[in-house]
N, C-alpha and C positions, 0 to 999 in steps of 0.2 A: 504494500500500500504506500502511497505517497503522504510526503508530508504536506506540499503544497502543491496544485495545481494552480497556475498562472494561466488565464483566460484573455486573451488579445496582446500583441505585439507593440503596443506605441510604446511613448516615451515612459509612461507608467508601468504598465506590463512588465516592458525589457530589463526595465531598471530595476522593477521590484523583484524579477525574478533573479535577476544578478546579485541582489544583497540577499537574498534566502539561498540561495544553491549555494553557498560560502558555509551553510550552517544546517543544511535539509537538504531531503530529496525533494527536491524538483523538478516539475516540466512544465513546459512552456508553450503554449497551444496560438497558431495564426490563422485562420481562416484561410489568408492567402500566401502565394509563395514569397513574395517578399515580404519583410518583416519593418514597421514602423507605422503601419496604418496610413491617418492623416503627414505623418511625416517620413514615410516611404517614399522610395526611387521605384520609378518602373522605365523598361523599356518598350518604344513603341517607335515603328518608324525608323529604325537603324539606331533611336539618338535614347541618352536617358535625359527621363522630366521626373522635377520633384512633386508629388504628387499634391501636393498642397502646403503644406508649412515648408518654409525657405530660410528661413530664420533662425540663428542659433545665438544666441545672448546668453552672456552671467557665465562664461566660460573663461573665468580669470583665477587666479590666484589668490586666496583668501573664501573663497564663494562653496556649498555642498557639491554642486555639481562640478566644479576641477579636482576636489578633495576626492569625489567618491569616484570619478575614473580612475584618478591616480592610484588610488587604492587598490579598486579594478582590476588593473592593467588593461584600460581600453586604450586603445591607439587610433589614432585615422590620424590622415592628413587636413589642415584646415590653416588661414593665415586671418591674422587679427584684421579687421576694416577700420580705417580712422573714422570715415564716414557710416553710419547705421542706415542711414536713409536718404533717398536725395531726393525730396517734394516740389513738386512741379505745379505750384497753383496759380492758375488759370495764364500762364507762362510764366510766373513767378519762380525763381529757381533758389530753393533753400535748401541747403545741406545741413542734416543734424550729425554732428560731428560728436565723437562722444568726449574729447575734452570742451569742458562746460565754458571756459574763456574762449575759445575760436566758435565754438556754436552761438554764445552772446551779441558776437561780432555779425556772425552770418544773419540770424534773424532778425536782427535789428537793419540792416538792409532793406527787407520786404518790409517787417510789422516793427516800426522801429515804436519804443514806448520807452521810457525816459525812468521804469521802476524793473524793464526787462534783466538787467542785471540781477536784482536782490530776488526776483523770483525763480529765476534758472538757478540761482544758486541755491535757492530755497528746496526746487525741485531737487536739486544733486546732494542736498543734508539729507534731505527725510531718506532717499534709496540707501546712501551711503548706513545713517542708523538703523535702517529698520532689518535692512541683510544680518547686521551686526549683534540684531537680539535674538537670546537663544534660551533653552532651556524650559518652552512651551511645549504643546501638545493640546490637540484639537478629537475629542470623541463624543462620539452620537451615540454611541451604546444605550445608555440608559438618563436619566436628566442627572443623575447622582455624577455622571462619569461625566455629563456635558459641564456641569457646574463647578465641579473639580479642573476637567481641562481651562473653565474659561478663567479661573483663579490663578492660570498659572502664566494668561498673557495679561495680568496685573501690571507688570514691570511695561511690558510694549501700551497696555492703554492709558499707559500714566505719563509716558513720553509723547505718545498721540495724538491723545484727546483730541486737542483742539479743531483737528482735521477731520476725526469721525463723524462730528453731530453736526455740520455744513454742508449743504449739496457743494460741488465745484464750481456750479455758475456764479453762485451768488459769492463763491471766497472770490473766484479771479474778478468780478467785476468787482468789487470790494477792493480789492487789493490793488491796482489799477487803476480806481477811480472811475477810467471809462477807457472801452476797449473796443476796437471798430466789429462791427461784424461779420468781417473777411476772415480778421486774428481770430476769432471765437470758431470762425467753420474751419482755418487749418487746426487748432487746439482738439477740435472735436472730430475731425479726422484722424490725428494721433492716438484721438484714447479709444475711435473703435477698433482698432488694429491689436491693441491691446487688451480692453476692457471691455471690449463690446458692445458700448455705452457710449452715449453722449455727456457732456458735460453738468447737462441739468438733472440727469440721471444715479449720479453715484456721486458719492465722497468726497471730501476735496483729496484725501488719505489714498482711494483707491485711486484719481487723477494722479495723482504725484507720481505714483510706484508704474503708471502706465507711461507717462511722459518720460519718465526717467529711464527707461530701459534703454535707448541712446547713449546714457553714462554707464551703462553695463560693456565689456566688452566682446563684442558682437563679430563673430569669425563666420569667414568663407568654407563651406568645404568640402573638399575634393571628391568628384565622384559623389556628388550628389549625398544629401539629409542619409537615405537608405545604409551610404559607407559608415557611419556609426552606429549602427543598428547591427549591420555583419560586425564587426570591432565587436560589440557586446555578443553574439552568439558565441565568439569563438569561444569565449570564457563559460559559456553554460556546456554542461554536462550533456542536456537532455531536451532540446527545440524541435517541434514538430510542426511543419508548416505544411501546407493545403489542409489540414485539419480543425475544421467550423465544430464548436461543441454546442449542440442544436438543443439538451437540454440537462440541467441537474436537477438531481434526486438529493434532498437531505433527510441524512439518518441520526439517530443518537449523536455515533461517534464518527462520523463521516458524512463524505458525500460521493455519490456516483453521478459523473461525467458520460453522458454520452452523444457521440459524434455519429457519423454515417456508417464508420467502419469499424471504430472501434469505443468503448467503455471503458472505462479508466476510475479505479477508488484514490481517495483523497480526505487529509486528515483536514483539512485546512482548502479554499478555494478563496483568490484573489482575482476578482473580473476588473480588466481593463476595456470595460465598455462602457458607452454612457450609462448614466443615471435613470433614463428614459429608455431605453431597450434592453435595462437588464430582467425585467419582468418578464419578457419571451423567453427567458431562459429557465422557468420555475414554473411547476402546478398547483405550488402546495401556497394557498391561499396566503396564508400570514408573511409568508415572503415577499409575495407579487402586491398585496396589500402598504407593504413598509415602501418599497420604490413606487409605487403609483401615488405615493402621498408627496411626489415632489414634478408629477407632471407638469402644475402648474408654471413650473420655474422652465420648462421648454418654452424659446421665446418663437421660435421655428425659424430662427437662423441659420442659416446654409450657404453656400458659396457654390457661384459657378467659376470654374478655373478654364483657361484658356492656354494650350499649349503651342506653340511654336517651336516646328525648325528651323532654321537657317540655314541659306546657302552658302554662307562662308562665314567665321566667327566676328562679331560684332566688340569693339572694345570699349564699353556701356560702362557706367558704374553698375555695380551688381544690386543694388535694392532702389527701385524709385515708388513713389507714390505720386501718383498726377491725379490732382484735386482739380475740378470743374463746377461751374455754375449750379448745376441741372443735374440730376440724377441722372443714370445712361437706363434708357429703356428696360423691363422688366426687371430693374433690380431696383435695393433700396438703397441704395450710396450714391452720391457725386464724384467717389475717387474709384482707381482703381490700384493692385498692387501689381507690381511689375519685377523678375526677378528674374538676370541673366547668368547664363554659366559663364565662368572667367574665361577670359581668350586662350590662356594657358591649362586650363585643365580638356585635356584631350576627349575624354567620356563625355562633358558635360559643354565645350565649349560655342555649340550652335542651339542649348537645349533657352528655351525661354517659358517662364510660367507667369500668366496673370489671372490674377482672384477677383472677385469684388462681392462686397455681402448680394444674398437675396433672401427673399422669405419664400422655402420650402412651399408653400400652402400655394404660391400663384404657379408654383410649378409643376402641377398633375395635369395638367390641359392646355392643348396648344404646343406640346414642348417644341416639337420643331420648330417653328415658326419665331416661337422666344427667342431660340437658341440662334438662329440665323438675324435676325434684330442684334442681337446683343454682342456674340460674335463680330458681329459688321461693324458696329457702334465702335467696341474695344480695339479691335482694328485701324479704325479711322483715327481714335484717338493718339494710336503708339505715331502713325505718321503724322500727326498735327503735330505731339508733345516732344517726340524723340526725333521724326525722320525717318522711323522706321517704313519703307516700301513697301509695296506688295511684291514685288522682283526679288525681293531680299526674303522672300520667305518659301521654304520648299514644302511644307507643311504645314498645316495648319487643324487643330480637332477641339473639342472643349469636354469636359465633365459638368455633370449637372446635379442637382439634390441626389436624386434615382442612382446616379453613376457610382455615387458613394456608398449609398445604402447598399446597392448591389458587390461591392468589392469588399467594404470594410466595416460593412453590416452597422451602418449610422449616415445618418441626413442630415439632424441637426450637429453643427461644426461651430466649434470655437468657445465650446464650454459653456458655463452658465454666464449669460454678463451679470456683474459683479454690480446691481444694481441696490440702494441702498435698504430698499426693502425685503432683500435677501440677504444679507448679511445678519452672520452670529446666529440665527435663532430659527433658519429654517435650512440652511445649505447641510446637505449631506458629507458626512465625515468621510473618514479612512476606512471606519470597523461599521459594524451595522448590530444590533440588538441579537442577533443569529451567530451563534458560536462556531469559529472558523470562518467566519464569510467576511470578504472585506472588500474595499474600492479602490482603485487609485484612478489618476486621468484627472481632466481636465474638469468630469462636472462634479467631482468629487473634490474635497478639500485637496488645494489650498485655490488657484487656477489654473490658465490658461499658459504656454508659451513653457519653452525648458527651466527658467526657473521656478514656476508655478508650479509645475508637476512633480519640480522635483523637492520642494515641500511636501508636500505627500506623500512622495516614496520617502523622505526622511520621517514625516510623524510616525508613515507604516512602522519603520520600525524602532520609534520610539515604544508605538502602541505594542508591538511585538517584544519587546524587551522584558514585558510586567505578564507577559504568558505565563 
């Protein structure tokens, strides 16, 4: 019998399965052949594309996530980016740069504001402390275990405060005085990338930690998101990929896993799925009952992603955001994200991927039609903002809500946003009230992006410590 089965490959999954196989039997369950989910490489077309997350942040020195590779021994190739982002509104060209004096300089160019300095800096304290508090833990278990864990980010809400109990709109106009509403829609294109949110939507506290992931430092890397996904299997034992576990059985002192081909016991099970699709995975009512009491929190965020080849490699900065008036057709954003392979990485260097939020729910009907709208639109816009030609492209296909569900068995994308009426008191934990059953990922404590998640994988085994 196993001691843990690990249920989906992303960044939670892979990672959580990597700190338990040091200390347990493990294995490691993906649906599909490549292993990373939303931040999977696949191949299509002769070229690799990053399947959706393109981003790697908080991959420095001091940080859990360089600690815990190192520890690891994961390896991959990847080179630090001075620049995190290079936003293009409405031809405005802003680099967020992640030292916080050249970034001060840069923006103050487009949105220049006469208090932009004390508040960038403002932004780079609260990241730089908040990384630095430690010694919390986050469980949903039972209210006795939630009210224990929340005792013990005393120290983090006593340094905070003042940031929790404020929406973000009202601290920055506050704070500012007065702010045009060009700088309000770049700001609040920044934090959906991160936060999922708009400005008048969450925290000033969860604003900050979203803004500031620019002062994290933010690498390229080789051979595509998926090349650190292999890096982490080499070190497990036990990965089985094409294998979907379609449902679990819990027993007393276990649980039984089964797949199409095979059945699998397990002392312990850790799903790296959402929040919202882990009830397809149970029959036994008291289960399916506990995750169905957080459907509310699906906002039905989903992303359509747009891939590109190229006919010969492009030397682009590698992450742009091109912010526009106007929403582009069937979607709910005015930006969209843009993310090229480097000239010099040979696997990756004609691959181009572009995202832009939608809402799931307009996209059961009509899809073709959308997809060719939207397509077109993202298209038109790489040649308005970058130049990019239609001669310059050898391919061209996109993914849709659908495309996702079907590959990596999830539609809604990019966690729960961190909106202020979710916080603390209804977001799901690590652990669950079910003995041996736990979460990790994105709609699970803590969030979204590799540092977010890997909060999580760290409480996991905080929570795992006191077994």
């Amino acid at each position: 019998m196993l001691d843990f089965a690990v249920v989906g490959s992303g960044v939670g999954g892979s990672c959580s399965a990597l700190m338990l196989d040091n200390r347990y039997k493990t294995v490691l369950f993906e649906k599909d052949s490549n292993l990373g989910g939303c931040s999977s490489t696949f191949r299509r077309k002769g070229a690799l594309f990053n399947a959706g997350a393109t981003t790697f942040a908080g991959y420095e020195e001091g940080s859990y996530l360089y600690h815990f590779f190192k520890t690891h021994g994961v390896y991959f190739e990847s080179k630090p980016l001075s620049c995190a982002l290079h936003v293009i509104q409405q031809g405005h060209s802003i680099r967020r740069y992640n030292l916080v004096e050249h970034f001060i300089q840069e923006i103050n160019q487009t949105h220049y504001h006469g208090k932009n300095d004390a508040f960038y800096r403002l932004i780079y304290t609260i990241n730089r402390d908040f990384y630095a508090q430690s010694g919390y833990y986050y469980s949903n278990r039972s209210l006795g275990a939630k009210m224990r864990s929340l005792l013990s980010f005393r120290r983090l809400l006593f340094r905070f405060y003042p940031y929790l109990f404020t929406d973000a709109r009202s601290f920055i106009t506050r704070f500012f005085g007065s702010v045009s509403d060009e700088y309000l829609d770049y700001i609040d294109n920044q934090l959906l990338i991160v936060a999922q949110a708009k400005s008048h939507e969450v925290n000033f506290l969860t604003a900050a930690l979203a803004l500031g992931y620019q002062f994290q430092q933010n690498h390229y890397v080789y051979g595509g998101m998926g090349s650190i996904f292999e890096a982490i299997a080499k070190n497990l034992r036990d990965v089985r990929r094409n294998s979907e576990i379609q449902r679990i059985e819990p027993f007393k002192e276990r649980y039984i896993l089964h797949g199409a081909k095979q059945s699998v016991e397990a002392k312990n099970v850790v799903l790296n799925t959402t929040v919202f699709d882990a009830p397809k995975l149970f029959d036994t009512p008291r289960i399916t009952k506990h995750f169905e009491r957080y459907s509310s929190l699906d906002s039905s965020l989903s992303a359509f992603v747009c891939y590109i080849k190229l006919k010969v490699p492009h030397y682009f900065d590698h992450h742009y955001q091109l912010i526009e008036k106007d929403p582009l057709p069937h979607s709910v954003s005015n930006s969209i994200f843009v993310s090229f392979g480097d000239g010099r990485d040979r696997s990756m260097q004609k691959s181009v991927t572009i995202s832009i939020h939608v809402d799931k729910r307009q996209w059961q009907t009509q899809i073709e039609q959308k997809q060719q709208a939207l397509e077109g639109a993202i298209l038109a816009l790489l040649h308005r903002r970058l130049g990019l030609k239609k001669d310059d492209i050898e391919h061209c296909f996109s993914a849709k809500p659908g495309t996702y569900a079907r590959f990596i068995n999830r539609s809604s994308l990019g966690g729960i946003p961190l909106l202020r009426r979710n916080l603390v008191h209804t977001l799901p934990g690590n652990d669950t009230p079910f003995r041996g059953l736990y979460m990790v990922g994105d709609t699970s404590y803590a969030a979204q992006g590799w540092p977010g998640v890997m909060m999580g994988v760290q409480n996991l085994e905080r929570l795992l410590c006191k077994i």
